[in-house]
PQR file of N, CA, C, O and H, with PARSE charges and radii, in Angstrom:
ATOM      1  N   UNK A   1    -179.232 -26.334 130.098 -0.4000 1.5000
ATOM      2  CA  UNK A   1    -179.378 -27.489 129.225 -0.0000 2.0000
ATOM      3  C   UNK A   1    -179.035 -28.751 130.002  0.5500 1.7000
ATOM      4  O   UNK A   1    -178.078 -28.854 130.769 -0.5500 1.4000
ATOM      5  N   UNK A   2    -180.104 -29.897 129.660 -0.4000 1.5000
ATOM      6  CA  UNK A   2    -180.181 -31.104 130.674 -0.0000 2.0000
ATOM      7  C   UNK A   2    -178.731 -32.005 129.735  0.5500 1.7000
ATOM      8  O   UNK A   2    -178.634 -31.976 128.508 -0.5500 1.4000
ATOM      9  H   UNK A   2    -180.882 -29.814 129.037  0.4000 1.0000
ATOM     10  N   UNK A   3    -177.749 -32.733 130.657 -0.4000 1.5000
ATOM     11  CA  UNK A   3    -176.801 -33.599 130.072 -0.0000 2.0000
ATOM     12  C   UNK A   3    -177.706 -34.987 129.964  0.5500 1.7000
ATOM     13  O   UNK A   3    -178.900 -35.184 130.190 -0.5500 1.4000
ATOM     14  H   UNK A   3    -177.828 -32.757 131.653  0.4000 1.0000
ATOM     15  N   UNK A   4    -176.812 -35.723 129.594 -0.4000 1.5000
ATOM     16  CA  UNK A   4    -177.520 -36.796 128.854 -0.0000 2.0000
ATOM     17  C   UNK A   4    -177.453 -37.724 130.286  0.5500 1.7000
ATOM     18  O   UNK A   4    -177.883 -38.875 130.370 -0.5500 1.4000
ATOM     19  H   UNK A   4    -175.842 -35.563 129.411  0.4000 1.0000
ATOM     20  N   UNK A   5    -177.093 -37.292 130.906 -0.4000 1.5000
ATOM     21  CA  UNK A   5    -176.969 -38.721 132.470 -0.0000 2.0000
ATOM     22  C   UNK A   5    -178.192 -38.040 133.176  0.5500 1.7000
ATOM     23  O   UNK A   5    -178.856 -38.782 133.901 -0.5500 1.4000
ATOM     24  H   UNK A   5    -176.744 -36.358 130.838  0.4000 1.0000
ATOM     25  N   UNK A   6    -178.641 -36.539 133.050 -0.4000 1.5000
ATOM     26  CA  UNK A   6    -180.002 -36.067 133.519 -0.0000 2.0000
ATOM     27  C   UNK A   6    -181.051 -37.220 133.444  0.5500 1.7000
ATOM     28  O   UNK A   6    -181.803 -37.391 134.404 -0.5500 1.4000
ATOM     29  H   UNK A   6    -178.102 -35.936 132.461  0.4000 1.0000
ATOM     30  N   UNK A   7    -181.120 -37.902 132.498 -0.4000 1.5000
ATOM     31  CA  UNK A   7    -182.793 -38.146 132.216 -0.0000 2.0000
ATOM     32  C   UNK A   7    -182.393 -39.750 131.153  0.5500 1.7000
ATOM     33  O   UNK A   7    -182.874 -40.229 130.127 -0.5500 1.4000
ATOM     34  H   UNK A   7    -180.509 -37.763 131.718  0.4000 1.0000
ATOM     35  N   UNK A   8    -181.186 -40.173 132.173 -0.4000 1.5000
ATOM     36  CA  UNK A   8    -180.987 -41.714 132.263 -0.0000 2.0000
ATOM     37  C   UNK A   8    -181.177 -42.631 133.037  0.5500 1.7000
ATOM     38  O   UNK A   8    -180.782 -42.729 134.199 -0.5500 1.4000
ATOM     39  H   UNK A   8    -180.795 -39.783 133.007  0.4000 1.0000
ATOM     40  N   UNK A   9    -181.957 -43.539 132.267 -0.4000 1.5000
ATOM     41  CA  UNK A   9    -182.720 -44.549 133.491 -0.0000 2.0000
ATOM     42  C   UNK A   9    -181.947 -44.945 134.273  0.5500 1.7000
ATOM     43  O   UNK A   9    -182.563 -44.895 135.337 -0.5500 1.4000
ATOM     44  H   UNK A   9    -182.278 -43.459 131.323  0.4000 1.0000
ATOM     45  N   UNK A  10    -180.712 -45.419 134.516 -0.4000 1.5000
ATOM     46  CA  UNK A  10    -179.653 -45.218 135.194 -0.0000 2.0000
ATOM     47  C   UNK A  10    -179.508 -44.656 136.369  0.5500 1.7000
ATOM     48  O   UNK A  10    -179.067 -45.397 137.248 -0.5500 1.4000
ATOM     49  H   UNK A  10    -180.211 -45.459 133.651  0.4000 1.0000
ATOM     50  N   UNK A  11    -179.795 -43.337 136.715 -0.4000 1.5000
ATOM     51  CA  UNK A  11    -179.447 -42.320 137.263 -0.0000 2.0000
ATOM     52  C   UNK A  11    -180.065 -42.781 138.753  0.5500 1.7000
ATOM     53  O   UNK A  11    -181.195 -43.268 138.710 -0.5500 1.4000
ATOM     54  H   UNK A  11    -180.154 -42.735 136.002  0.4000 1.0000
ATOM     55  N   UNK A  12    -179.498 -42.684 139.916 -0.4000 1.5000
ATOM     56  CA  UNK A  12    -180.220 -42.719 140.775 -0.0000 2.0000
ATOM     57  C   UNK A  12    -179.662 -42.218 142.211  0.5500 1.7000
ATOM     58  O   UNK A  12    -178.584 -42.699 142.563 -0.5500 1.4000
ATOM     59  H   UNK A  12    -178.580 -42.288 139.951  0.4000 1.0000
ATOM     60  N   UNK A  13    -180.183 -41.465 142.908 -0.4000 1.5000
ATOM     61  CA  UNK A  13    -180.614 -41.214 144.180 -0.0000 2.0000
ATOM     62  C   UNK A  13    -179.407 -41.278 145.414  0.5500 1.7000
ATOM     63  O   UNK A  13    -179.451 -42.295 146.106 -0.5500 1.4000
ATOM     64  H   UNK A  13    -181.058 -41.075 142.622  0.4000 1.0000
ATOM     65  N   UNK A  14    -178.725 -40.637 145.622 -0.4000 1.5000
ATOM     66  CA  UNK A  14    -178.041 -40.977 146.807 -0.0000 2.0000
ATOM     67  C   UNK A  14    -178.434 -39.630 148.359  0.5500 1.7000
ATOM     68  O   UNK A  14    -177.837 -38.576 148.579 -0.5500 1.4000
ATOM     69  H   UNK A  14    -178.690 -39.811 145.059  0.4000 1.0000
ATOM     70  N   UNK A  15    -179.291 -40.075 148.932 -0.4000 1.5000
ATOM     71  CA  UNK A  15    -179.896 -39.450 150.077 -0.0000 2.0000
ATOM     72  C   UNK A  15    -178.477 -39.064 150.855  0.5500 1.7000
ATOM     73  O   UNK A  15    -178.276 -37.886 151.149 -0.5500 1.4000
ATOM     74  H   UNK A  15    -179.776 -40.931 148.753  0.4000 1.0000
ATOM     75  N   UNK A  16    -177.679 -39.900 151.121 -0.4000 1.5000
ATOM     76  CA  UNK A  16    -176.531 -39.630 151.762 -0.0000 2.0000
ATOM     77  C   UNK A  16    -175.647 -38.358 151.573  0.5500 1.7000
ATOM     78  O   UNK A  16    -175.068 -37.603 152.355 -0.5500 1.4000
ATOM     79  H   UNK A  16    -177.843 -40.857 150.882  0.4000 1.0000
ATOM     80  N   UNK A  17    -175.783 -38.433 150.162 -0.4000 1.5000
ATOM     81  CA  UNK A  17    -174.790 -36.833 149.809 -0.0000 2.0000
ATOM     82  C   UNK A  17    -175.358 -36.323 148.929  0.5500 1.7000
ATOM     83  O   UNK A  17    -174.706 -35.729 148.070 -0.5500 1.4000
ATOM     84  H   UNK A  17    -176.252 -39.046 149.528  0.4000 1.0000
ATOM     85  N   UNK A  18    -177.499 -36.427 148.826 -0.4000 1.5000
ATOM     86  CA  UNK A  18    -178.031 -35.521 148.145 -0.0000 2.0000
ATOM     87  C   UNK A  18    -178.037 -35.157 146.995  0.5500 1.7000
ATOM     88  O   UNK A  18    -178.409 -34.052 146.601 -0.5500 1.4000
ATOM     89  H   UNK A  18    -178.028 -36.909 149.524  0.4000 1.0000
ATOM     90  N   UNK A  19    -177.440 -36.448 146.042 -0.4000 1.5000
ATOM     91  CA  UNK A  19    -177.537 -36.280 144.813 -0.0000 2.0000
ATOM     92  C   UNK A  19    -177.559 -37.364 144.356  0.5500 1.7000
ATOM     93  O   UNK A  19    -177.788 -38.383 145.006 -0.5500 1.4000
ATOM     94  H   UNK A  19    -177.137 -37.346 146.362  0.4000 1.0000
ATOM     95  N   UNK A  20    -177.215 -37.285 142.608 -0.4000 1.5000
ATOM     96  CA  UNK A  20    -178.002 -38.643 141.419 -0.0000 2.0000
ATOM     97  C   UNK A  20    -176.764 -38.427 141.301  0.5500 1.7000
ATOM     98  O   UNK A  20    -176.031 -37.453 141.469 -0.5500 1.4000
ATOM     99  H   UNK A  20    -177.029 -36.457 142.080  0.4000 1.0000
ATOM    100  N   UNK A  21    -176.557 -40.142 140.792 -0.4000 1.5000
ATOM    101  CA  UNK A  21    -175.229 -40.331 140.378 -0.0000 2.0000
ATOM    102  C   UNK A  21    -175.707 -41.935 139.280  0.5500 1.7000
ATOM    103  O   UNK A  21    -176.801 -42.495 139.351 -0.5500 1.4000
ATOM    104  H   UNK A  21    -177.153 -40.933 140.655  0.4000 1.0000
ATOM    105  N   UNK A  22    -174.613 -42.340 138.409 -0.4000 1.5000
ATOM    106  CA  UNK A  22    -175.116 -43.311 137.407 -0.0000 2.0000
ATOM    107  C   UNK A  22    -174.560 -44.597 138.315  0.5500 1.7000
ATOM    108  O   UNK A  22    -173.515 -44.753 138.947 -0.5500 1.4000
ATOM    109  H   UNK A  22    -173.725 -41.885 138.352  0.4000 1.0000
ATOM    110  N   UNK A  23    -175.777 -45.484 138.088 -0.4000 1.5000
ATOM    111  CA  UNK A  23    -175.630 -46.718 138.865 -0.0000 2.0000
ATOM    112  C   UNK A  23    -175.213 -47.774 137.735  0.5500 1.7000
ATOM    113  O   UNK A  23    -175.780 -48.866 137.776 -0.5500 1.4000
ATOM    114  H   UNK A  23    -176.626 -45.357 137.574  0.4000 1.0000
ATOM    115  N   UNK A  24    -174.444 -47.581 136.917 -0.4000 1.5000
ATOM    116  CA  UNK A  24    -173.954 -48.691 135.897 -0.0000 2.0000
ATOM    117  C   UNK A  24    -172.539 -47.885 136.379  0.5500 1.7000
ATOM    118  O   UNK A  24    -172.315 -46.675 136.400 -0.5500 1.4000
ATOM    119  H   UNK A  24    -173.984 -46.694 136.884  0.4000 1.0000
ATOM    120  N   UNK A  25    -171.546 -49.193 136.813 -0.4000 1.5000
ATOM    121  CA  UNK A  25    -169.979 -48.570 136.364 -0.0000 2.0000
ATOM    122  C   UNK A  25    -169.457 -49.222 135.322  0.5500 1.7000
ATOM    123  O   UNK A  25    -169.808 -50.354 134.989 -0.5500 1.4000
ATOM    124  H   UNK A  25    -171.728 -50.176 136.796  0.4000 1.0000
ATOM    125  N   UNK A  26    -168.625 -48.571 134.776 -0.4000 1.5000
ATOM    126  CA  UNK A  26    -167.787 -48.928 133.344 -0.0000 2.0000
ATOM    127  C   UNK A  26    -166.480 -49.680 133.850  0.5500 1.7000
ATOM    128  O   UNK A  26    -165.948 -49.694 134.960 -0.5500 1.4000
ATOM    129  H   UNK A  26    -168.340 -47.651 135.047  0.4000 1.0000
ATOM    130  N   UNK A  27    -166.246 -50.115 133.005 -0.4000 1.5000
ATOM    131  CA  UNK A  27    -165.369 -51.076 133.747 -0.0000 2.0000
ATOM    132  C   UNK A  27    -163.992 -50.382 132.970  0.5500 1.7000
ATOM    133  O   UNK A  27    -164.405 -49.402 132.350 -0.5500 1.4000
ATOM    134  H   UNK A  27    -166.678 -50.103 132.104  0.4000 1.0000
ATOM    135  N   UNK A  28    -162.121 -50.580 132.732 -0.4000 1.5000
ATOM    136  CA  UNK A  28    -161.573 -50.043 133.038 -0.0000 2.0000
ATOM    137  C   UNK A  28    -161.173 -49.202 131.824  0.5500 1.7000
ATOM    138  O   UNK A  28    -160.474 -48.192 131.751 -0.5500 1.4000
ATOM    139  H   UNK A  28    -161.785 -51.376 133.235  0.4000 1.0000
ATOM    140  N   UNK A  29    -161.875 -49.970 130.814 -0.4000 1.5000
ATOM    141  CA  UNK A  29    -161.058 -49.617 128.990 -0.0000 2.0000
ATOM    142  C   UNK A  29    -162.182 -48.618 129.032  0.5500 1.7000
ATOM    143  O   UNK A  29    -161.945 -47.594 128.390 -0.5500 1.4000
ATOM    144  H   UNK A  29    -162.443 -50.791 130.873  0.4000 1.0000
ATOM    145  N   UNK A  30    -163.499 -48.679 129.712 -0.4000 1.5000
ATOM    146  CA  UNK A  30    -164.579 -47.596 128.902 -0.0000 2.0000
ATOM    147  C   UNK A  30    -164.669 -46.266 129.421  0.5500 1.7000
ATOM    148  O   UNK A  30    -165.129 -45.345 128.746 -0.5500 1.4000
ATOM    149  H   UNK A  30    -163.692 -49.511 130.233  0.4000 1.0000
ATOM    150  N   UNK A  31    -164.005 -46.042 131.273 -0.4000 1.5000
ATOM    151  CA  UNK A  31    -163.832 -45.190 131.834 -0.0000 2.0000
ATOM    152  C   UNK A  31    -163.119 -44.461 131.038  0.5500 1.7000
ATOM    153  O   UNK A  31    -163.364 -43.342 130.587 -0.5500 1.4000
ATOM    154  H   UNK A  31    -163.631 -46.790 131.821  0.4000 1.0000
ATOM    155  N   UNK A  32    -161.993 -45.317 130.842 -0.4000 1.5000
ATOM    156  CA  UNK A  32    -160.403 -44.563 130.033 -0.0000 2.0000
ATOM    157  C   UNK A  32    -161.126 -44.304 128.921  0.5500 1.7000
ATOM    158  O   UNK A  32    -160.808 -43.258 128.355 -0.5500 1.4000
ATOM    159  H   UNK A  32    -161.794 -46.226 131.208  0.4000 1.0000
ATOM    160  N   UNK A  33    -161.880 -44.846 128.498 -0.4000 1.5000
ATOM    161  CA  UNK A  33    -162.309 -44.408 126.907 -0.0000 2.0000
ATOM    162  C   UNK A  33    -163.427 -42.714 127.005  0.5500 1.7000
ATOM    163  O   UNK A  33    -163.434 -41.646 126.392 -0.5500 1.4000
ATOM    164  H   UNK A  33    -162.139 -45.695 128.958  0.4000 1.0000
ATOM    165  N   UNK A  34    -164.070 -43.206 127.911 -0.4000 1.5000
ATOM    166  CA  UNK A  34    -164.958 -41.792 128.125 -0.0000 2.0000
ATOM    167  C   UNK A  34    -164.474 -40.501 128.678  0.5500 1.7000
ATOM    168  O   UNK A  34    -164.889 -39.369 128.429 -0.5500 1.4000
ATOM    169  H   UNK A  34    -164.064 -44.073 128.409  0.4000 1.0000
ATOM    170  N   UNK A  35    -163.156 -41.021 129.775 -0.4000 1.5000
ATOM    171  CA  UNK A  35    -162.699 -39.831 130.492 -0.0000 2.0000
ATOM    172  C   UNK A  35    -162.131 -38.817 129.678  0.5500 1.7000
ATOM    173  O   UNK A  35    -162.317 -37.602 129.612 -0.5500 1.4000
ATOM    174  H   UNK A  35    -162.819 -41.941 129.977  0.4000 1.0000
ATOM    175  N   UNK A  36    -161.044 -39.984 128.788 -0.4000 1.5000
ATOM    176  CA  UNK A  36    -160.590 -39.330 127.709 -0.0000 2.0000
ATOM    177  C   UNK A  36    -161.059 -38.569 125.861  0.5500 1.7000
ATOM    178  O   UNK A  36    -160.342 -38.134 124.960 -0.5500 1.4000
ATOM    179  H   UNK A  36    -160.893 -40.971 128.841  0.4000 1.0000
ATOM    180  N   UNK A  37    -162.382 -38.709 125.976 -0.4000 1.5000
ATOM    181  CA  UNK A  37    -163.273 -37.709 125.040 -0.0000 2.0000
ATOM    182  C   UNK A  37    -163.054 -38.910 123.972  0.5500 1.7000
ATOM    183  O   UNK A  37    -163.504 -38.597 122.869 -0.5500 1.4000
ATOM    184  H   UNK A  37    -162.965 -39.062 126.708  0.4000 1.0000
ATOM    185  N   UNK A  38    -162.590 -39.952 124.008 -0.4000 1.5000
ATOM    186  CA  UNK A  38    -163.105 -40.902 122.720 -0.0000 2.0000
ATOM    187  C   UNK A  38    -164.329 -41.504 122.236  0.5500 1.7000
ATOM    188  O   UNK A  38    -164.761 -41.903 121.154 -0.5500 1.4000
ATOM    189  H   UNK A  38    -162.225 -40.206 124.903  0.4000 1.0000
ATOM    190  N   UNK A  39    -164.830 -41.405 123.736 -0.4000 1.5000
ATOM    191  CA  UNK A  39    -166.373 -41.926 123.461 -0.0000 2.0000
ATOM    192  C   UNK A  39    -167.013 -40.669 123.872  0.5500 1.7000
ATOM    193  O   UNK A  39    -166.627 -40.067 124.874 -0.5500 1.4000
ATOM    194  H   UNK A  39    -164.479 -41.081 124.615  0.4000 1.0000
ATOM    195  N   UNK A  40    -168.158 -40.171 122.996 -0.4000 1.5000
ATOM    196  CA  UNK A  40    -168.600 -38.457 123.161 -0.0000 2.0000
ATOM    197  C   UNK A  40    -169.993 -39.057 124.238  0.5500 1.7000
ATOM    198  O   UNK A  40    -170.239 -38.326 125.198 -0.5500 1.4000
ATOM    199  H   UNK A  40    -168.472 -40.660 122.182  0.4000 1.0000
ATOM    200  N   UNK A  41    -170.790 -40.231 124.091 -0.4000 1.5000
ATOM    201  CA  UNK A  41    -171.574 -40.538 124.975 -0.0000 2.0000
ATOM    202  C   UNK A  41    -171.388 -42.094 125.680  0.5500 1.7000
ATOM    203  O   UNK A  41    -170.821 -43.062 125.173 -0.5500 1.4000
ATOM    204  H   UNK A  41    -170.591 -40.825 123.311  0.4000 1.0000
ATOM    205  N   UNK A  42    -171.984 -42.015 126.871 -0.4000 1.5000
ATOM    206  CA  UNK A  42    -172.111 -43.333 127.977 -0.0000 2.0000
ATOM    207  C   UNK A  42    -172.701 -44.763 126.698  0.5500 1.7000
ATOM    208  O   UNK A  42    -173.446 -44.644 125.725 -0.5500 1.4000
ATOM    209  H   UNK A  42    -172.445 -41.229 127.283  0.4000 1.0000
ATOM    210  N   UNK A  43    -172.091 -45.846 127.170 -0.4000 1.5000
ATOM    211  CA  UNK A  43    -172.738 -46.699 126.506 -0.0000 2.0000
ATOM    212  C   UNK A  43    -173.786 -47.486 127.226  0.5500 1.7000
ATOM    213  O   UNK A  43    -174.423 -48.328 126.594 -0.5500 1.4000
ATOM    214  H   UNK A  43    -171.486 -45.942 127.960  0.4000 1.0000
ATOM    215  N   UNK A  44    -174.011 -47.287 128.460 -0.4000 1.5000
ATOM    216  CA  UNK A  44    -174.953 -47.497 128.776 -0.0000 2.0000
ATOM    217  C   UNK A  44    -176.327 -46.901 128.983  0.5500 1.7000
ATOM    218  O   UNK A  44    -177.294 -47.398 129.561 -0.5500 1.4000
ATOM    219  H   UNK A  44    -173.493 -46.602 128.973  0.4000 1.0000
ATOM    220  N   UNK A  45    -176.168 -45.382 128.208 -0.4000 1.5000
ATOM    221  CA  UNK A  45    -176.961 -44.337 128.329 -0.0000 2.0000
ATOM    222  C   UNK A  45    -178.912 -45.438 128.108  0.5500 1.7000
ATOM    223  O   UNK A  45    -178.939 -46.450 127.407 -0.5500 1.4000
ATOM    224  H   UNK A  45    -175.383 -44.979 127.738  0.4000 1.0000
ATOM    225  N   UNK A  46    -179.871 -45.056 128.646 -0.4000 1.5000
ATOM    226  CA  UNK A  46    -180.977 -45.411 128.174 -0.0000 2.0000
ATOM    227  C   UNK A  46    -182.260 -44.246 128.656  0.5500 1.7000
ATOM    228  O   UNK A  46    -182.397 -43.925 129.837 -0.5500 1.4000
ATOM    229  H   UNK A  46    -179.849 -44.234 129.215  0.4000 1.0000
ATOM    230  N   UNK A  47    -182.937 -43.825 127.805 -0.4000 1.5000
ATOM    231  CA  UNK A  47    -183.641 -42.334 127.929 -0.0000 2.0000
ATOM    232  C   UNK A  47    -184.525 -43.409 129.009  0.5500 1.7000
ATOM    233  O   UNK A  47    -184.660 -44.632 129.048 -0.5500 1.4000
ATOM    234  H   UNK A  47    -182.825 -44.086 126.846  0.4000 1.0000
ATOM    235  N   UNK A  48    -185.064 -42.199 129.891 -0.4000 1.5000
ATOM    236  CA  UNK A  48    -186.520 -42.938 130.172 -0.0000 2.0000
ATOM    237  C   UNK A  48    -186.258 -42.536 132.322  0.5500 1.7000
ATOM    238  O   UNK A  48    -185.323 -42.099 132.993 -0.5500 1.4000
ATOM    239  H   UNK A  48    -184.953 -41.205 129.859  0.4000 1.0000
ATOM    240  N   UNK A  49    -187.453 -42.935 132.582 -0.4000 1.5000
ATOM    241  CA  UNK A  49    -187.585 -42.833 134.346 -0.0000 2.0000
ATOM    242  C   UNK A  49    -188.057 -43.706 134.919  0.5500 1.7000
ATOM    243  O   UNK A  49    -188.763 -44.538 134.350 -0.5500 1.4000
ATOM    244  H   UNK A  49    -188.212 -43.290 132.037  0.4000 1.0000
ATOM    245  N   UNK A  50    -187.852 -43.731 135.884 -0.4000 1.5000
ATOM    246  CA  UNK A  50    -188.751 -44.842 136.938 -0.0000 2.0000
ATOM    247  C   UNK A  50    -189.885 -45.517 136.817  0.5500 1.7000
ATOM    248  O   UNK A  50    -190.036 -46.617 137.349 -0.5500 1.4000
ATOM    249  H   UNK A  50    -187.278 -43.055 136.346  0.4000 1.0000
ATOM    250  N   UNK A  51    -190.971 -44.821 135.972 -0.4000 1.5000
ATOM    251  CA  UNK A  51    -191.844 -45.312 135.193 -0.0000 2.0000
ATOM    252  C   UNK A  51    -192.383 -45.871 134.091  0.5500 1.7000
ATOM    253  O   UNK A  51    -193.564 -46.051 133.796 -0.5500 1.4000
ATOM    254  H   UNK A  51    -190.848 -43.928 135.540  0.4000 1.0000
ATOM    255  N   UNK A  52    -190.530 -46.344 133.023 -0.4000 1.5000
ATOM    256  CA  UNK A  52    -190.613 -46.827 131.939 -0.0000 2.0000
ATOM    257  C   UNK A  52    -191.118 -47.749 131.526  0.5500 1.7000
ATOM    258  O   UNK A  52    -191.716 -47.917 130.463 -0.5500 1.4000
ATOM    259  H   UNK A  52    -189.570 -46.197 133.264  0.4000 1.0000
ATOM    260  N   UNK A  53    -190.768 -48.868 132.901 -0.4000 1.5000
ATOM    261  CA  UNK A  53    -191.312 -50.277 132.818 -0.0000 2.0000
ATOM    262  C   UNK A  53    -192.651 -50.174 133.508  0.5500 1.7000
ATOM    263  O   UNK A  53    -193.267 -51.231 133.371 -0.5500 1.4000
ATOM    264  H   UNK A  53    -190.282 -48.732 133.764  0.4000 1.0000
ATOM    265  N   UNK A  54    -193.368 -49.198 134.255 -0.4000 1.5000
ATOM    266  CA  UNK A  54    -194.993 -49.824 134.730 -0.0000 2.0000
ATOM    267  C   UNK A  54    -195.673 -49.311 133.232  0.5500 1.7000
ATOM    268  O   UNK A  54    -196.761 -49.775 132.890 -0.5500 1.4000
ATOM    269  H   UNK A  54    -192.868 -48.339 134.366  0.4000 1.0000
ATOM    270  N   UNK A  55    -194.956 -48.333 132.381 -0.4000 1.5000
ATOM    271  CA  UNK A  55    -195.835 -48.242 131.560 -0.0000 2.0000
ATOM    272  C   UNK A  55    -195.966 -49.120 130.346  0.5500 1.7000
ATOM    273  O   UNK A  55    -196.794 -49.049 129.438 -0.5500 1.4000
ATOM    274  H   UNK A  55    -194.073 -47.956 132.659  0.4000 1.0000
ATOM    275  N   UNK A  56    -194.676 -50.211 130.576 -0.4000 1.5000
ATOM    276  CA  UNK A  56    -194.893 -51.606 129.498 -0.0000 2.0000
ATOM    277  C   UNK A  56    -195.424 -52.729 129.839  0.5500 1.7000
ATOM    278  O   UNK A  56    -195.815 -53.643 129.113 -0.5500 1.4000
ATOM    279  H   UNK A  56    -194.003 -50.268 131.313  0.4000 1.0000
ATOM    280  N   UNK A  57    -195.427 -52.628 131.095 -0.4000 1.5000
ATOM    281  CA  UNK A  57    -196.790 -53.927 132.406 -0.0000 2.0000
ATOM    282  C   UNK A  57    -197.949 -53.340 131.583  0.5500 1.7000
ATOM    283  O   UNK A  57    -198.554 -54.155 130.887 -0.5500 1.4000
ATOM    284  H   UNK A  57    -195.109 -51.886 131.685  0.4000 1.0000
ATOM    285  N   UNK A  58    -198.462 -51.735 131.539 -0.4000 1.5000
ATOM    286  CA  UNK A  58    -199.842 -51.430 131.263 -0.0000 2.0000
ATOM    287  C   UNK A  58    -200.418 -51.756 129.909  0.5500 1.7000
ATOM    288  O   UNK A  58    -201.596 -51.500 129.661 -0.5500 1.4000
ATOM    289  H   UNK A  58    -197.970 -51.073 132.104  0.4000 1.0000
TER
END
């Protein structure tokens, strides 16, 4: 089962150590808020891929 940072526009690419990691950081209250299970999802979560925006140009 895909997590919700799977298949967040967010998500991106690090060639260096071969994996996706989320390119929004939380700043210090939301870390603490997420690390600690108060917030059940990212607030910056947004569904979608690399191709979200050529397909709103089209």
């Amino acid at each position: 089962m895909d997590s919700q940072c799977d298949n967040c526009i967010n998500c991106e690419y690090d060639s260096e150590y071969d994996e996706y990691y989320c390119g929004v950081s939380l700043d210090m209250d939301e870390a603490e808020s997420f690390m600690l299970g108060k917030t059940k999802s990212c607030p910056f979560y947004r569904p979608g891929d690399e191709y979200t925006i050529v397909r709103k140009q089209n």
